[in-house]
Each structure stands twice: as C-alpha cells, then as structure tokens.
C-alpha positions, 0 to 999 in steps of 0.5 A: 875142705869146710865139709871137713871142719865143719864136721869137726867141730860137730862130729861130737856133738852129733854123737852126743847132742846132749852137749849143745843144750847149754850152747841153745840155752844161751843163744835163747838167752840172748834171743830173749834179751832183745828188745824185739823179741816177743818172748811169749812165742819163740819155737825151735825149727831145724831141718836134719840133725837141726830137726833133731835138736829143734825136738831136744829143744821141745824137750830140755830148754825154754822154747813154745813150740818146735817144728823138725823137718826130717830130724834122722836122729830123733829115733834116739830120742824117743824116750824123751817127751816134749813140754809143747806142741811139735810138728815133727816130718820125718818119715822113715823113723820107723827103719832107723834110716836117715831121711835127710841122708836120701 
C-alpha cells in the first residue's frame, strides 16, 4: 500500500535525518532561484517528523526562522542549538513520547 512505500523510502531517514539535509538544501536553493521569492524571510514549517526537520533546518541550513508543530523526534536533537528564532508545540518532549503518534 502507499503507507508502505512511503515508509520505505523514509524509514532511513527517520532513523537518520541527518541524510535529508542536502535534499533541503537544495530544495531552498531552488526556492531562492525564484523570482518571487522574497529571499530575506524564508522559514521552515513542518508538523511530526516534518516538525523535526523544520528544527534541523533552524540549526544546519539557511532558513529565517522555523516553526515545528509536534516535532516527536526533536528530543534527539537537543543538543543542537538553532541559528534563528523557532516556535516549537511539542508538548510531551519531556516522557520521549511521540506527540504526533497520539
């Protein structure tokens, strides 16, 4: 079924998002190359695991600012310090629980 292809695909880098950081980069490359592209105020927004690497993205690649609605796997991530202003919902971070999961 497509849950299972998808998950496929994603599984190794949900194990190790560390991989998808030169897929965003150049999807914000290409982002950029537009011409209506107001380049000086991109963010990085995502929901679950999307949540997460919106706060990767605060922290390794070239965005504004970064919002992470119910980022599960964030708590991996602690250690790692944003470069820009992040709105973070993600209640629950302290148990290691999932939030998204509920």
């Amino acid at each position: 079924d497509d849950l299972s292809k998808t998950m496929a695909v994603l599984g190794p880098w949900m194990q190790d998002p560390t991989g998808i950081r030169a897929r965003a980069t150049a999807a914000l490359g290409v982002l950029k190359s537009q011409a209506q592209t107001d380049t000086s105020r991109l963010a990085a927004i995502g929901y679950c695991w999307g949540g997460s690497l919106a706060f990767l993205a605060a922290c390794r690649i070239d965005v504004d600012c970064a919002v992470a609605y119910y980022g599960g796997q964030i708590i991996q991530f602690v250690d790692e310090r944003p470069k820009v202003p992040v709105v973070a919902i993600t209640p629950n971070l302290a148990t290691g629980r999932k939030p998204c999961q509920y």
